[in-house]
N, C-alpha and C positions, 0 to 999 in steps of 0.2 A: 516745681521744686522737689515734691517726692519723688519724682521721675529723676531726677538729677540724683538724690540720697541715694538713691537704690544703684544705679549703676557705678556711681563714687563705692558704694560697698563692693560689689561686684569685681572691681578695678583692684582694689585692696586685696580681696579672698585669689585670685586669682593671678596675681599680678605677673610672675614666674612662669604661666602659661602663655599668659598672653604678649610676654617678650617673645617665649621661645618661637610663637608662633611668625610673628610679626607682621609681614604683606597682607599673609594670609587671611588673618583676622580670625578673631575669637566669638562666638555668638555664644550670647545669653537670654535663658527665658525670663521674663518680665514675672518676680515673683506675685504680683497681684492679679495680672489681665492675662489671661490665657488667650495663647496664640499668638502674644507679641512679644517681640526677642531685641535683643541689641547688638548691635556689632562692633565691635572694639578692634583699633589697630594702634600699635605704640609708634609717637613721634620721634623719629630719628635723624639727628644731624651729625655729621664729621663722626658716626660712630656713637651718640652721645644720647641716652634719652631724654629727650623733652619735656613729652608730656605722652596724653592718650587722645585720641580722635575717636569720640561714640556716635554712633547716627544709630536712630529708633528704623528701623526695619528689618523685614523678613530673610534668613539666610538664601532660600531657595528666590525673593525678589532679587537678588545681587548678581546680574550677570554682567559682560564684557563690559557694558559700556559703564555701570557704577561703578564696578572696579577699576578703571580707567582715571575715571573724574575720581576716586577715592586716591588713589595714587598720585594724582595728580597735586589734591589738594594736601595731602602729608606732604610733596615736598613744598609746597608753597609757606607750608607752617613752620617747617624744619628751619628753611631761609630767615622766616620775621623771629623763629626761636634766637636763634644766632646772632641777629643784630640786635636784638632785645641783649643779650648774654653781654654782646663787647659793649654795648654802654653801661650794661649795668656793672660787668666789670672794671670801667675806665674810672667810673663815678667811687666802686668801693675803693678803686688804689688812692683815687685823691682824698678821699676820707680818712682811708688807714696812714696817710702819710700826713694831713693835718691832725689827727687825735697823737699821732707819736710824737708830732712836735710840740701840742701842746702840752702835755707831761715829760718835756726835759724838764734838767733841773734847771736850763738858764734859756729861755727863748728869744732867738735870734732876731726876729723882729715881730712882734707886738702887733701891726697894724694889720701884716697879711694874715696873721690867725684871726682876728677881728673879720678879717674883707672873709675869710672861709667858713668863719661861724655862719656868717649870713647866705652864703651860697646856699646851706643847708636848714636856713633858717629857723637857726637855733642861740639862743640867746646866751650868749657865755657870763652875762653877769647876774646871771641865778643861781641860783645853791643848788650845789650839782654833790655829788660821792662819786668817785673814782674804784670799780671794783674790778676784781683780775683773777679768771679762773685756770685751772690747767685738767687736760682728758688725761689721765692714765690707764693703760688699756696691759693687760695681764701677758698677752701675746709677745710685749716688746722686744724679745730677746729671740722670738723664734722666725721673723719675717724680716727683709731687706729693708735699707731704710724710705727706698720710695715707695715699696708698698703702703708702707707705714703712714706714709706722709699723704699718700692719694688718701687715707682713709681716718688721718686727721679734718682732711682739706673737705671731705664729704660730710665729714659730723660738724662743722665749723657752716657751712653753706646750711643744713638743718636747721639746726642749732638758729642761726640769723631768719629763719623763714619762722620759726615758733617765738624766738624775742620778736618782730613784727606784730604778732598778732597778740602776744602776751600783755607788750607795751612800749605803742609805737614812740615814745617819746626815749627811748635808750638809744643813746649811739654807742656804736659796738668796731672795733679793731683788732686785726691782728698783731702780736710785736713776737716775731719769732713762736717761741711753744707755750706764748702765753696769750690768753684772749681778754681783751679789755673792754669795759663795760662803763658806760659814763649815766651816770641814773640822774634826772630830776629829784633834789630833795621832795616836792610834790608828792611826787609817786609814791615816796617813800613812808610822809607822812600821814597817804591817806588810808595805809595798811600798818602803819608801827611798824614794831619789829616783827609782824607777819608777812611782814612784805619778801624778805629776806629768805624765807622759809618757803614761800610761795617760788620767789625766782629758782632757786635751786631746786625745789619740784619738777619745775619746766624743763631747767634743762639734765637735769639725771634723766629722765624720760625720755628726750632725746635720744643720747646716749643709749643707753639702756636697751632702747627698739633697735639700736641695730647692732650694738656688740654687747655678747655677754661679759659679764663679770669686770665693765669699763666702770671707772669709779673719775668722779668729776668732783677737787677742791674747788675752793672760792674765800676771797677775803674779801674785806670790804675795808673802805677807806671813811676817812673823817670828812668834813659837809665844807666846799671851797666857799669864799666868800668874793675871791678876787682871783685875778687869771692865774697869780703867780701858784696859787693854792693846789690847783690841780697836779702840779709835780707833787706837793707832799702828801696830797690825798693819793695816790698812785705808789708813793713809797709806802703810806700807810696800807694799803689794801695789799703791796706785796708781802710785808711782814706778817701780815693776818693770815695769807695765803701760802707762806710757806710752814705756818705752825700746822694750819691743818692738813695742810697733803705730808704731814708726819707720821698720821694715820693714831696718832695716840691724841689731839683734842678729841674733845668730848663732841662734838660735833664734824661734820666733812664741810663747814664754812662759819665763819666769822669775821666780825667786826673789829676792827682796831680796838676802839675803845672796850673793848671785852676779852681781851688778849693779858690783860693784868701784866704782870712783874715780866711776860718775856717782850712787852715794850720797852722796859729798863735793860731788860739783859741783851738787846738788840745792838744799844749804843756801844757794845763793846768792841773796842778797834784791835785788839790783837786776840787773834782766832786761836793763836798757839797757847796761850796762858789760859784762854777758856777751853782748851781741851787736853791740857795739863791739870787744870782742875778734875775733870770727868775724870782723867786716869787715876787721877789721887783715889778719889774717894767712889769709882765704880769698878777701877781696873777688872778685878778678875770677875766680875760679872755680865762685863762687854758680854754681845751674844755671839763675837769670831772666836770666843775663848768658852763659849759653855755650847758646842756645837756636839750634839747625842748626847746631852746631859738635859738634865731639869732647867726647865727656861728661871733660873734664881733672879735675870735684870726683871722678868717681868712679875717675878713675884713679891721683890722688892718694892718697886714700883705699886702695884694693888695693894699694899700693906700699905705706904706712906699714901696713895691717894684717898685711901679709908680710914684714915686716922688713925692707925694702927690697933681697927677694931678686927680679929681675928673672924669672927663670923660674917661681917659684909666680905671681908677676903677672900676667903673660901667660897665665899655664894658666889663671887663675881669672877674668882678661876676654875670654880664648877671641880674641888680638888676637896677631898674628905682632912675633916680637923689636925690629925696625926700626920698628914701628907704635909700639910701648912707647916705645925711646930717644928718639923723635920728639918725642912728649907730653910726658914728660919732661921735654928740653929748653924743650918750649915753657910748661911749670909753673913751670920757674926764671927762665923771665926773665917773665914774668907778675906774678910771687908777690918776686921779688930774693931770693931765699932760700939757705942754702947747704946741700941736703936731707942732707947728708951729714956735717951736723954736729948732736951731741945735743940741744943746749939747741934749734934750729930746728927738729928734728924732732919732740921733744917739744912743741913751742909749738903746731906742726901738727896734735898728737894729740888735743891739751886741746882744739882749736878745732872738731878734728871730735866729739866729744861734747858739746859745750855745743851746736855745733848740731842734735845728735840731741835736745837739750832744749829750747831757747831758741829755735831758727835757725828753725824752720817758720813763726815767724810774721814773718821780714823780708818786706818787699813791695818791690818796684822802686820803687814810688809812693812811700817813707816815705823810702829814702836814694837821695846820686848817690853815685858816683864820679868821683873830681879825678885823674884821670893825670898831671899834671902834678907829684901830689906820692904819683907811684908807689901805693904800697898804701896811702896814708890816703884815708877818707870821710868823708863828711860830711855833714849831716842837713839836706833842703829844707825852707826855708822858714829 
């Protein structure tokens, strides 16, 4: 088994060599036993790596005919890699396409999700949470979109190899650019809410090891009791999951039931009147409207999430005293606002979470602003 660690290390430090090499084979000395080396050749099928092939011998022992039988036996691996691959692929589509049906909001028929719980024999009438994360990666705007997507498809296959061993009792799907995650309440309870904290360790890590600066949201849902629950645990975990890929919660994942007032502000069915609101009482601080100016939305914003204590504001914009009262001033007469009274400060509160919902998708292009009648807008065209 040391003998195994050591070369597992080996494989890692080196790994980039030992592609580049390939047939050829890569030899290594044996950091403990002097004189004894290892020789590494990478598995390759259709183009694709597999894995690696080690055998414990001497470079100068390896002539025609070990190379012959080593050759031989890579492609013997490559072949069982491949059919290992399409069943294990055949198996995730029928997965991915039972967990999507069980989280409609109306399922078609009832028995054959029953008959595919048990194929994977997994018990759907235990208390499960519905959670749903998504990768955003800094790059998006600079590469094509199937580069993109092989390099979602590669952190997604990761990603599934670390929840395995993390915690084999989670089934996991794709549904388009979002990744679905189905937890044992169990699991859940037998960490609390470290549990949560713990999952999203695992997979920022993921992540992380292979693209810099990728940032991974997560929501999480409420605890199903009955089949029909899993659709509303799955709307609850999207709501959770789009506050925090807003990048202004307080955390990069959360729980529905910890999501407060934008559970309420969710139920809103006309998108237009909750972003008629933002314009009322955020307009000129939008950030398409204070672009090479002082970020005022965000300093608004830290003033109202601090209770409008001046010294946690400043510590938490890293901006000196007179810098703060400055903006300030210049927010009041912007906005006509009188920050210092409840019912205005609250009006400002509601506006900065409907715009953690709603606000991302105004465009400068869709409204102006009329100064002339102070903080009201109004729609071109």
């Amino acid at each position: 088994e040391e003998d195994f660690s050591d070369i597992l290390k080996q494989i890692c430090q080196h790994k980039k060599l030992i592609d580049r090499l390939g047939k050829e084979g890569s030899w290594f000395a044996h950091p403990d036993k002097a004189g004894s080396q290892w020789g590494v050749w990478p598995v390759i099928g259709s183009g694709e790596g597999f894995g690696y092939l080690a055998i414990a011998m001497k470079e100068e022992e390896c002539d025609e005919v070990h190379r012959f039988t080593i050759e031989y036996a890579l492609n013997v691996y490559a072949i069982q890699f491949i059919k290992q691959r399409l069943i294990l692929n055949t198996k995730e589509k029928v997965k991915d396409q039972f967990i999507n049906e069980l989280i409609e909001e109306h399922i078609k028929n009832e028995e054959e999700i029953i008959a595919s719980a048990h194929l994977f024999n997994w018990n759907l009438c235990a208390p499960h949470r519905v959670a749903v994360f998504s990768i955003h990666l800094e790059r998006e705007g600079e590469e094509d979109v199937l580069a993109l997507e092989a390099l979602i498809s590669k952190l997604w296959e990761l990603i599934r190899i670390r929840l395995a061993t993390f915690d084999s009792t989670i089934m996991f799907a794709r549904r388009k650019n979002l990744f679905i995650l189905i937890i044992p309440e169990l699991s859940v309870e037998k960490y609390g809410h470290g549990y949560w904290e713990m999952l999203y360790d695992q997979l920022q890590r993921v992540i992380r090891q292979e693209v810099s600066g990728a940032k991974l949201y997560l929501g999480i849902g409420g605890v199903t009791e009955k089949l029909r629950d899993y659709y509303l645990s799955f709307k609850q975990a999207s709501q959770a999951h789009k506050i925090t890929s807003t990048g202004f919660y307080e955390r990069p994942y959360a729980q529905y039931d910890d999501i407060g007032v934008y559970s309420l502000l969710f139920q809103i069915n006309d998108v237009k009147a909750a972003q008629l609101f933002i314009r009322k009482y955020l307009g000129p601080l939008l950030p398409q409207f204070q672009k090479g100016k002082a970020d005022l939305f965000a300093t608004l914003r830290a003033y109202l999430d601090h209770n409008g204590n001046l010294k946690e504001t400043m510590e938490a914009l890293f901006i000196h005293r007179n810098t703060l009262r400055y903006r300030m001033e210049k927010i009041r007469q912007l906005l006509d606002v009188d920050i210092q009274r409840a019912e205005d400060r609250l009006k400002l509160m509601l506006a900065y979470r409907l715009y953690d919902l709603y606000g991302q998708d105004l465009e400068r292009g869709s409204i102006k602003w009329v100064p002339e009648y102070g903080t009201e807008w109004g729609l071109n065209g």
